[in-house]
C-alpha positions as a Markdown table, in Angstrom:
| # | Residue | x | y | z |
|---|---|---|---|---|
| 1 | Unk | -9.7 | -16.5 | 21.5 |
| 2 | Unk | -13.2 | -17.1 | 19.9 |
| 3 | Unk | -13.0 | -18.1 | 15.9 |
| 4 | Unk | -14.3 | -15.1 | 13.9 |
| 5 | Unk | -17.1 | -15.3 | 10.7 |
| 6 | Unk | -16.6 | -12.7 | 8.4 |
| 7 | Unk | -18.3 | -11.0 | 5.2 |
| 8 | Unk | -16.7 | -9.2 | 2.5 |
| 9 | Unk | -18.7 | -7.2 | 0.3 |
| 10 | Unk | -16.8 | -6.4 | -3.1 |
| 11 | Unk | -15.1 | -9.6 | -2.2 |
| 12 | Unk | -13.5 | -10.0 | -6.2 |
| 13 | Unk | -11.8 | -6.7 | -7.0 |
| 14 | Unk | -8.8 | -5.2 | -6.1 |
| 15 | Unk | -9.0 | -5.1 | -2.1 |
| 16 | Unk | -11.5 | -7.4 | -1.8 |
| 17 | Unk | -9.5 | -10.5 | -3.2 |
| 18 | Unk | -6.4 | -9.5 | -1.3 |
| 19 | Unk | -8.7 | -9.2 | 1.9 |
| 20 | Unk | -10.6 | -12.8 | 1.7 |
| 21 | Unk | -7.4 | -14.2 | 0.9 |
| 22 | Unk | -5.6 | -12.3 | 4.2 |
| 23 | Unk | -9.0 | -13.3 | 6.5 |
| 24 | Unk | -9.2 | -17.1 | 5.2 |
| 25 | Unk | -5.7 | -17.3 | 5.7 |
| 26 | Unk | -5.5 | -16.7 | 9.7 |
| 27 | Unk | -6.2 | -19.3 | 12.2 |
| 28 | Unk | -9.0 | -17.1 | 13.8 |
| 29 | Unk | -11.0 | -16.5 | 11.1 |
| 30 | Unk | -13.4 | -19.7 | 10.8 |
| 31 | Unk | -15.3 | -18.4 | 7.6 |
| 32 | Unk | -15.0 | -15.8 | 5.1 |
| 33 | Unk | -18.3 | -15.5 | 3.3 |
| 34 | Unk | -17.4 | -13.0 | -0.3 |
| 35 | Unk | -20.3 | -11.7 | -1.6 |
| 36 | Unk | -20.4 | -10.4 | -5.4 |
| 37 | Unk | -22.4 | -9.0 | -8.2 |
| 38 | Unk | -20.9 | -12.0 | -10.1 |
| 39 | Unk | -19.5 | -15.2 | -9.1 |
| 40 | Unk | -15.6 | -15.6 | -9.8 |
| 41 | Unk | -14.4 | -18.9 | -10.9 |
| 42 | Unk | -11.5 | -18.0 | -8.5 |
| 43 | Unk | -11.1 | -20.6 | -5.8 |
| 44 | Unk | -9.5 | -19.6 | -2.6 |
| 45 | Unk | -9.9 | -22.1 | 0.3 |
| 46 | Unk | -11.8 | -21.0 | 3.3 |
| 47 | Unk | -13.6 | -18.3 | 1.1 |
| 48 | Unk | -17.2 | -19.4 | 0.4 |
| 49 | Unk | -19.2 | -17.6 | -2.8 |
| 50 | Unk | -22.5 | -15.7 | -3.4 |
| 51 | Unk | -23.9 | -13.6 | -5.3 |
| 52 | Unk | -25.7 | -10.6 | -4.5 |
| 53 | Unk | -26.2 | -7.1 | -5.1 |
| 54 | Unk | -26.0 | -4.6 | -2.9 |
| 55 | Unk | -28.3 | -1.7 | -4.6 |
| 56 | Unk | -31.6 | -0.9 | -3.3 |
| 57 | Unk | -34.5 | -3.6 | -4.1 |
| 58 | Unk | -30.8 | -6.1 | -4.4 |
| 59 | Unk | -30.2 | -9.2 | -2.0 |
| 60 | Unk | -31.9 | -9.7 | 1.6 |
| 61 | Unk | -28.3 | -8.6 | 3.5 |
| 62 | Unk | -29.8 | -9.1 | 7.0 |
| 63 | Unk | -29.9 | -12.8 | 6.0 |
| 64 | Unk | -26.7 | -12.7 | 4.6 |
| 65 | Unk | -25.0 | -11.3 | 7.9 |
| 66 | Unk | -27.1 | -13.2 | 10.2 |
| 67 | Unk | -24.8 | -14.8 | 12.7 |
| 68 | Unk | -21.7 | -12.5 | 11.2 |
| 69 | Unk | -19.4 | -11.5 | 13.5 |
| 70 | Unk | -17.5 | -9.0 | 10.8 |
| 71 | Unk | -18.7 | -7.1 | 7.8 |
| 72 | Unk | -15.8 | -5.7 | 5.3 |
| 73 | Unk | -17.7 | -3.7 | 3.4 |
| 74 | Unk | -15.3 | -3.3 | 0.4 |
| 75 | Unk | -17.8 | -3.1 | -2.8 |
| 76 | Unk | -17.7 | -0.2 | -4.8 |
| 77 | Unk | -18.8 | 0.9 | -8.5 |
| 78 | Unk | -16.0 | 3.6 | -10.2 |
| 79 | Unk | -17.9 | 3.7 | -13.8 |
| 80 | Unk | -19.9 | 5.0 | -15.2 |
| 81 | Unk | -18.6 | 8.5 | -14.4 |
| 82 | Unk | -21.0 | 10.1 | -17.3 |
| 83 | Unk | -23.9 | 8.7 | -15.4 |
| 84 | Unk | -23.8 | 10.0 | -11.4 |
| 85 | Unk | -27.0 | 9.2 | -10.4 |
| 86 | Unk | -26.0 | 5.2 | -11.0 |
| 87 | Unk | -22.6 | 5.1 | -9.4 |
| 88 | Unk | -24.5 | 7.2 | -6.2 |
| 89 | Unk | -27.3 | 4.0 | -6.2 |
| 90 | Unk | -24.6 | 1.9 | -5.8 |
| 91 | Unk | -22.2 | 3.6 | -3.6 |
| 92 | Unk | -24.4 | 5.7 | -1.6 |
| 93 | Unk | -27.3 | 4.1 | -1.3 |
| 94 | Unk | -26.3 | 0.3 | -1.7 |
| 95 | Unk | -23.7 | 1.3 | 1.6 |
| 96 | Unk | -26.5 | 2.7 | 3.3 |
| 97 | Unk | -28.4 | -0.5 | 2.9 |
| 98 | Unk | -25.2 | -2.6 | 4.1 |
| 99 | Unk | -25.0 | -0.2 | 7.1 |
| 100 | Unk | -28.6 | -0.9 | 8.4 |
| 101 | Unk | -28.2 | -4.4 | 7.6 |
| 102 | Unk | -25.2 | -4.5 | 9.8 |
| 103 | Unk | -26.8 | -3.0 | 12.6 |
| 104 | Unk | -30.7 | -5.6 | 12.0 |
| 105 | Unk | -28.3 | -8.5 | 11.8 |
| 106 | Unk | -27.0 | -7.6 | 15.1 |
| 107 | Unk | -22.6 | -7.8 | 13.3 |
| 108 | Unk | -20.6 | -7.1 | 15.7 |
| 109 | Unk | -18.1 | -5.1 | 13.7 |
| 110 | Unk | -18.4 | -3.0 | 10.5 |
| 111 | Unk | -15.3 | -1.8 | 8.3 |
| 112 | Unk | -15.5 | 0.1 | 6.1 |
| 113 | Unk | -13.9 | 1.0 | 3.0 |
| 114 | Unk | -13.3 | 4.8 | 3.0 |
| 115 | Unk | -10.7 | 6.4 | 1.3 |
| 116 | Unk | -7.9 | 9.3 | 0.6 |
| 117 | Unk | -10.9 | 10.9 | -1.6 |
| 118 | Unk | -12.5 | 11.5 | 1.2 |
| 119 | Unk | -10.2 | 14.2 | 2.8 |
| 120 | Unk | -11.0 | 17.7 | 1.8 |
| 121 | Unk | -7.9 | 19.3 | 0.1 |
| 122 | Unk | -5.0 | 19.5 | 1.7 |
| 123 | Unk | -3.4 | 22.1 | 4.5 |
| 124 | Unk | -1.3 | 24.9 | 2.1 |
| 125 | Unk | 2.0 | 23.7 | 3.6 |
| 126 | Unk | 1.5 | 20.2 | 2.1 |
| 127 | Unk | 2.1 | 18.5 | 5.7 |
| 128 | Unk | 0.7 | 15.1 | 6.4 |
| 129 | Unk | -2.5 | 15.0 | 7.7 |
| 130 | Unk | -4.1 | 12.3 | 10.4 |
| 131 | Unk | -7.4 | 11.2 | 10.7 |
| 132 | Unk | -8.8 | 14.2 | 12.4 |
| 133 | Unk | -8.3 | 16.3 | 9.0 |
| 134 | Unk | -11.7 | 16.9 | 7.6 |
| 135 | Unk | -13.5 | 14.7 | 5.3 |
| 136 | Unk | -15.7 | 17.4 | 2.9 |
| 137 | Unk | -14.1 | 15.4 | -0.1 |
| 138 | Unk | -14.1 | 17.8 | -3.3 |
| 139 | Unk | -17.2 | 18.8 | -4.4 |
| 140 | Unk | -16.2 | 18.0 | -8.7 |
| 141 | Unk | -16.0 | 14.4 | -8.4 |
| 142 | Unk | -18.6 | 11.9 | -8.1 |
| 143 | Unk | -16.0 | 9.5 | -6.2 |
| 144 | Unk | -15.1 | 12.3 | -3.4 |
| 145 | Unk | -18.5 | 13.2 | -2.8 |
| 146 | Unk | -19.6 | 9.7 | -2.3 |
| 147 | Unk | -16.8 | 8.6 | -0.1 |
| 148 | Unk | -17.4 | 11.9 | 1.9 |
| 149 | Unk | -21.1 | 11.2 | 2.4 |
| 150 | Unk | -20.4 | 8.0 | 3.8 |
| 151 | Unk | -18.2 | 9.6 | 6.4 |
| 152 | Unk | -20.9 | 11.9 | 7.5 |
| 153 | Unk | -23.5 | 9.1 | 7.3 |
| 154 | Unk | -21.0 | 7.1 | 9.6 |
| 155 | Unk | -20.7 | 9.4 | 12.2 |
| 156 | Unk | -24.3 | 9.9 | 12.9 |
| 157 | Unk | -24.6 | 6.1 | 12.5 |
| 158 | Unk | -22.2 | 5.0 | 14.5 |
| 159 | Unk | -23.9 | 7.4 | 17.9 |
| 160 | Unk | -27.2 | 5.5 | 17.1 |
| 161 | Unk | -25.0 | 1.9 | 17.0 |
| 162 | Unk | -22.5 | 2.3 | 20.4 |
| 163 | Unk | -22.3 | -0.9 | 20.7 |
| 164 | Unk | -20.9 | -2.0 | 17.4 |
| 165 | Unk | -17.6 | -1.4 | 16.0 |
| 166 | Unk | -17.2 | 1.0 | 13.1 |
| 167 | Unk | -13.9 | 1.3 | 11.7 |
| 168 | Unk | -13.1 | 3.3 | 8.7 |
| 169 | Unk | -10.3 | 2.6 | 6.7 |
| 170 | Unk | -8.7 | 5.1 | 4.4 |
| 171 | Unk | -5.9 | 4.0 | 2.2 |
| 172 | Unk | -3.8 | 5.5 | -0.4 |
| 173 | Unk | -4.1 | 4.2 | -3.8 |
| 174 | Unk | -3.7 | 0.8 | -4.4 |
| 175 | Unk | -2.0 | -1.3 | -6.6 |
| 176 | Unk | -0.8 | -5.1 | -7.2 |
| 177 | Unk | -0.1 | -6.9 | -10.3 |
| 178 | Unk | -3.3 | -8.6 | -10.6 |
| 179 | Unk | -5.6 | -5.8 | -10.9 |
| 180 | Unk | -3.5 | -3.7 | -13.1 |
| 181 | Unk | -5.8 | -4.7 | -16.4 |
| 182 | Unk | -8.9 | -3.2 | -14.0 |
| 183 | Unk | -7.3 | -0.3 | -13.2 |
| 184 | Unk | -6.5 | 0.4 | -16.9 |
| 185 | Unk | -10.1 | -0.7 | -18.0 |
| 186 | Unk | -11.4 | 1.7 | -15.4 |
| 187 | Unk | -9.0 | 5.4 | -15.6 |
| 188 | Unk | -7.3 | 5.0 | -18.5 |
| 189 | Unk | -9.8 | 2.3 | -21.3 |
| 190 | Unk | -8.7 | 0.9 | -23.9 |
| 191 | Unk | -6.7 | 2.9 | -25.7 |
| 192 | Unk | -3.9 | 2.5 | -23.7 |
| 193 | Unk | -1.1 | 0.6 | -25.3 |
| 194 | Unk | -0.7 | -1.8 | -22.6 |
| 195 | Unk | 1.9 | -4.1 | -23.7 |
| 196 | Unk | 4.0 | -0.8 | -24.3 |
| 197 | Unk | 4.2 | 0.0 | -20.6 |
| 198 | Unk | 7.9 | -1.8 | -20.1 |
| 199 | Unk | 11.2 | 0.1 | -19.6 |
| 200 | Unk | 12.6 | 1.3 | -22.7 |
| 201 | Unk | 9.4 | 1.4 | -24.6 |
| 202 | Unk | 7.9 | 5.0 | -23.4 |
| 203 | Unk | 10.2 | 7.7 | -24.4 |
| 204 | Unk | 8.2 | 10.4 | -22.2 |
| 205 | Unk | 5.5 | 11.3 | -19.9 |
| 206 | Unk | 3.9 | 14.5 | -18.9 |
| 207 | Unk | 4.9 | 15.5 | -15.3 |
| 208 | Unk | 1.8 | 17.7 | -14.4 |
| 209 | Unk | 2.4 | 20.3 | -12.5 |
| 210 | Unk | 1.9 | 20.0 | -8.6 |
| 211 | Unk | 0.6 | 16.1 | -9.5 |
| 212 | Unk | 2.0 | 13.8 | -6.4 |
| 213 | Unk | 0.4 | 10.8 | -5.1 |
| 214 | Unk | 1.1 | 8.1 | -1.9 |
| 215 | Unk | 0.2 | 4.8 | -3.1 |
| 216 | Unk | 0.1 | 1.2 | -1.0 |
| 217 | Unk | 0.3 | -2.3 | -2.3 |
| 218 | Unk | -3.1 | -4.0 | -1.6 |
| 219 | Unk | -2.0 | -6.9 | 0.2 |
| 220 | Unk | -0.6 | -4.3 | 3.1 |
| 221 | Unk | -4.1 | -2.7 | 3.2 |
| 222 | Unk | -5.2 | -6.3 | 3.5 |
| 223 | Unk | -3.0 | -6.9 | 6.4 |
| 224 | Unk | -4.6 | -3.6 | 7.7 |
| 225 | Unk | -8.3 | -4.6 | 7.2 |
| 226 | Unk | -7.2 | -7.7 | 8.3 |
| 227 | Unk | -6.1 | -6.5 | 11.9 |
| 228 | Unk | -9.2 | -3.8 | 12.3 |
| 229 | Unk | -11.2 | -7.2 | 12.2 |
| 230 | Unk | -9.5 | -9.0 | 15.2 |
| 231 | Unk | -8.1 | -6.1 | 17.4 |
| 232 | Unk | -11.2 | -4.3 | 19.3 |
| 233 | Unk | -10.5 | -1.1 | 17.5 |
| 234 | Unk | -12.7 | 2.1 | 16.3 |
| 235 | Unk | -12.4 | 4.5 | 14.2 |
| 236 | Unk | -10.3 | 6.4 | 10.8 |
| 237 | Unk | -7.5 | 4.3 | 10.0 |
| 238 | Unk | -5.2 | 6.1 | 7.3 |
| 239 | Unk | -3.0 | 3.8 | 5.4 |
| 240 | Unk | 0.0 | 4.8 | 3.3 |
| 241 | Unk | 3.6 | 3.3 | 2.7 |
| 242 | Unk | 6.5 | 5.6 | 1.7 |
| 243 | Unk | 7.7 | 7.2 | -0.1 |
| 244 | Unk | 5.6 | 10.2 | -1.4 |
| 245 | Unk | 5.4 | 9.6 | -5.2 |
| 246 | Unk | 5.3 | 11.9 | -8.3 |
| 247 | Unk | 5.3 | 11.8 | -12.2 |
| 248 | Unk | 9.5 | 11.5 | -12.1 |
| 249 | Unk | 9.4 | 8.7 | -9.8 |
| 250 | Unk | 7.2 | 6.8 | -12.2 |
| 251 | Unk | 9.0 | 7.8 | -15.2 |
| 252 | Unk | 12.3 | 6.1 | -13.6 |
| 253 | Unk | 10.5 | 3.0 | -12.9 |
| 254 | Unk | 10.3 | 3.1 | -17.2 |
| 255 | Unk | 13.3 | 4.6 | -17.7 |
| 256 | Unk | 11.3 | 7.1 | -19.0 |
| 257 | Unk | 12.1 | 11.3 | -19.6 |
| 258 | Unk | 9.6 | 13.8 | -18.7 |
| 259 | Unk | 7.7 | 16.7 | -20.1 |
| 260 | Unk | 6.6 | 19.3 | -18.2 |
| 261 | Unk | 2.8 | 19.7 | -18.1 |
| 262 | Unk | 0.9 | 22.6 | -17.0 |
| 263 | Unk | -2.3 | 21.4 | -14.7 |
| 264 | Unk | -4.5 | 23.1 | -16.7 |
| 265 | Unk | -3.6 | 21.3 | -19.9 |
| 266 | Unk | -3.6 | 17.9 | -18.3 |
| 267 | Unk | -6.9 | 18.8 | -17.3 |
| 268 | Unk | -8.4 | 20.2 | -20.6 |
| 269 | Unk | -6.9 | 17.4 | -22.4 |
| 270 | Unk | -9.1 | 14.6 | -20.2 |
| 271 | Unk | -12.1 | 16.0 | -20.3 |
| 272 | Unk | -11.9 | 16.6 | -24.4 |
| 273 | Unk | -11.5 | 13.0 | -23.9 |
| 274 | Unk | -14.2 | 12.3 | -21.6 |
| 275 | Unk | -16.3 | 14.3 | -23.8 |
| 276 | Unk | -15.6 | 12.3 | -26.7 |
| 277 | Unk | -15.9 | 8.9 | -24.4 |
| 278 | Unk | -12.3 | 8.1 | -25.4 |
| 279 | Unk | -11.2 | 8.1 | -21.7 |
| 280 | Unk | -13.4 | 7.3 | -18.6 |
| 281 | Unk | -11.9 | 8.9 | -16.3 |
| 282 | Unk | -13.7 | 12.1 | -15.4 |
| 283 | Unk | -11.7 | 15.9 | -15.6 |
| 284 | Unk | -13.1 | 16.7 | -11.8 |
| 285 | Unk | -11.1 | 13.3 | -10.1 |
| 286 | Unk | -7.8 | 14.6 | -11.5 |
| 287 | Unk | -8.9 | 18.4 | -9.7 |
| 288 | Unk | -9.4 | 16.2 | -6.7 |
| 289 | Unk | -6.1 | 14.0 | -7.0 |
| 290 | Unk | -4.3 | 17.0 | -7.5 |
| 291 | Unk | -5.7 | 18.6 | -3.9 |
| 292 | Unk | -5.4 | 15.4 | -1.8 |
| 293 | Unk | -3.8 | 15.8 | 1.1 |
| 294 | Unk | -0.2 | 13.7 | 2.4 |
| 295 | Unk | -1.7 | 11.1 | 5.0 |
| 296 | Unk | 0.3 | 10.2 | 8.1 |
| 297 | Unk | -0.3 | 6.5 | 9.2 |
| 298 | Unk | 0.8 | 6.6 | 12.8 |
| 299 | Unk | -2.7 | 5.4 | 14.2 |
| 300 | Unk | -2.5 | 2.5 | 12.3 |
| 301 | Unk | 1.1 | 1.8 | 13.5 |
| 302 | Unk | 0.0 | 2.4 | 16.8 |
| 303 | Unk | -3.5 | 1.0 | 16.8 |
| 304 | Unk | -3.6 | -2.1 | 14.6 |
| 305 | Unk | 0.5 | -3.0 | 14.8 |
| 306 | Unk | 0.4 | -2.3 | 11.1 |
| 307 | Unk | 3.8 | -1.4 | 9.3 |
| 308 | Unk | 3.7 | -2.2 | 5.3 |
| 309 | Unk | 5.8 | -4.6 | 3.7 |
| 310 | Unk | 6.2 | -2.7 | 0.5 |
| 311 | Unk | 7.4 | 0.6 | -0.3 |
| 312 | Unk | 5.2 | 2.8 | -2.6 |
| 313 | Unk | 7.4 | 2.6 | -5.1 |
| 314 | Unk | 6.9 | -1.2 | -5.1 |
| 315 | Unk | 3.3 | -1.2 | -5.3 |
| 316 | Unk | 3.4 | 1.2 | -8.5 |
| 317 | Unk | 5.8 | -1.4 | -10.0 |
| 318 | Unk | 4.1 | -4.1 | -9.4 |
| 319 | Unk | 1.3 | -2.1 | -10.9 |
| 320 | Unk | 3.1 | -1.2 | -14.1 |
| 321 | Unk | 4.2 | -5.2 | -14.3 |
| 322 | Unk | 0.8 | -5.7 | -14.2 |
| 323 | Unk | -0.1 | -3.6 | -17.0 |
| 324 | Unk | 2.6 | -4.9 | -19.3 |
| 325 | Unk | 1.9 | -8.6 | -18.5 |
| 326 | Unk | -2.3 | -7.9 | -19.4 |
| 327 | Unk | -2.1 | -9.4 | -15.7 |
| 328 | Unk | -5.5 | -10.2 | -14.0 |
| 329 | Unk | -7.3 | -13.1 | -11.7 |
| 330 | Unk | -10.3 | -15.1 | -12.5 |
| 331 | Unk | -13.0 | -12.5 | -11.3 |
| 332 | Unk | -15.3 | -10.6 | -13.4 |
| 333 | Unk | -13.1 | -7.5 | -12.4 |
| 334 | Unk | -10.4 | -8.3 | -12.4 |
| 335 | Unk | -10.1 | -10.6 | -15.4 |
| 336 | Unk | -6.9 | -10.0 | -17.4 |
| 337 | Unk | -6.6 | -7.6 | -20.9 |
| 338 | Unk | -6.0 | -10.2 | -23.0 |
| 339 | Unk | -9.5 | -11.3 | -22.3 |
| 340 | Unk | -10.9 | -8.0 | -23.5 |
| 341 | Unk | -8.7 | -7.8 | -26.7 |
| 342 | Unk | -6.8 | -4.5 | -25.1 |
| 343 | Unk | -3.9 | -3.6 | -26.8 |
| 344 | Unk | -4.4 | -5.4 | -29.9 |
């Protein structure tokens, strides 16, 4: 079969250095070109560097994908969530621009990075949903309503461009070790005690009430992204390993008790801390988390011969690892707490 060239946008974070590493990795793929607000000092072989910006008034991205027979588009901004109008330049309108480039540059396939946030809340007898369920996100979080955009800029986008590929991936959450201290810097700050997070050291946590999540290690999703490149598939790809996940689960990971936690505290008590700038995660994500809907991954099964090789369970360990360790890779994102004093 013909080699493929591939670019990643949001090549250094979370997915997207799981993902070059995955693409560069398989005999097919002859180039992975990662494209970055900053350049890592992260060397992976096969994985060429640049950077560029996506924003509007950014990089020239038709020349970028010129003779590109893949685009992961995987480059996302979460902060700041005080400031909505910048995250929706970035996310919005910077996919937008990626989009059109896609289809002036004449790439043969476009993947993109949709998400769980995107689903609007969840059927009332908390069933798993597939890829038909609709994608309105929730309307109180900047994240939701910019992954649900995309969805609705895709479908008309995707009727003007037959003859590319459009495939959208929506994973779980994702975790690995690596990107644990970017995960912190990004929903929790840096208040959070991170050399504390080890068995024995946390007495407690607050098991909020109807709080349950589906996570995924990101190398799996990268398997995933990985496949939707090669196989000649379109489409909503959901992406989840089992099992379903809640505060108790977590807490036995630490050896940890809980406390139960009405919703509405948990909620009042982020966004005094938002206010106050002490946490950056915003009050209307956790209303969203807590709607979410339970994804069923059969497509991808089915579709892209995709089965996970870790449990849920292991991703959020591997997570919590992470955060102990300070653990991170040499990418502006992803670069580890110790570099940022955290903790001290």
């Amino acid at each position: 079969m013909a080699p493929v060239k591939v670019v990643v946008t949001g090549a250094t974070g979370n997915a997207g250095t799981s993902v070059v590493h995955a693409l560069a990795a398989h005999p097919r793929v002859k180039d992975v070109l990662g494209i970055a607000r900053r350049l890592p000092a992260l060397d992976i072989p096969g994985v060429r560097w640049v950077e560029a910006d996506i924003e509007p008034g950014g990089a020239r991205l038709t020349e970028l994908f010129s003779g590109t027979d893949a685009v992961v588009h995987l480059a996302w901004k979460f902060q700041p969530t005080h400031d909505p109008v910048e995250t929706w330049r970035t996310n919005v309108l910077g996919s937008v621009r990626v989009f059109e480039a896609c289809a002036a540059a004449g790439v043969h396939a476009l993947v993109h990075a949709s998400s769980v946030g995107a689903y609007s809340p969840g059927p009332a007898d908390g069933r798993p949903v597939d890829e038909s369920w609709p994608t309105h996100g929730w309307p109180g979080a900047a994240y939701t309503r910019e992954k649900a955009y995309l969805e609705r800029y895709l479908d008309g986008y995707q009727l003007s461009h037959p003859e590319m590929r459009v495939v959208r991936i929506r994973p779980a959450f994702l975790f690995k070790t690596a990107a644990a201290s970017e995960q912190r810097r990004i929903f929790a700050g840096p208040l959070l005690p991170w050399r504390l997070i080890r068995p024995g050291l946390i007495p407690a946590l607050p098991a909020i009430s109807g709080f349950r999540f589906q996570a995924l290690h990101t190398d799996d999703a990268a398997a995933a992204y990985l496949a939707a490149v090669l196989r000649p598939v379109r489409g909503p790809f959901n992406l989840v390993a089992d099992p379903v996940l809640d505060i108790q689960a977590v807490a036995r990971l630490l050896d940890a008790r809980t406390v139960p936690m009405p919703a509405g505290a948990a909620r009042a008590a982020l966004a005094a801390a938002w206010r106050l700038h002490v946490a950056p995660a915003d009050p209307g994500l956790l209303d969203a988390v807590l709607r979410l809907p339970l994804l069923d991954a059969g497509r991808a099964r089915d579709e892209l011969a995709w089965i996970p090789s870790h449990t849920a369970t292991d991703a959020v360990g591997a997570f919590l690892e992470g955060l102990h360790r300070g653990a991170g890779l040499e990418t502006p994102p992803l670069a580890a707490a110790a570099a940022d004093g955290a903790g001290r």
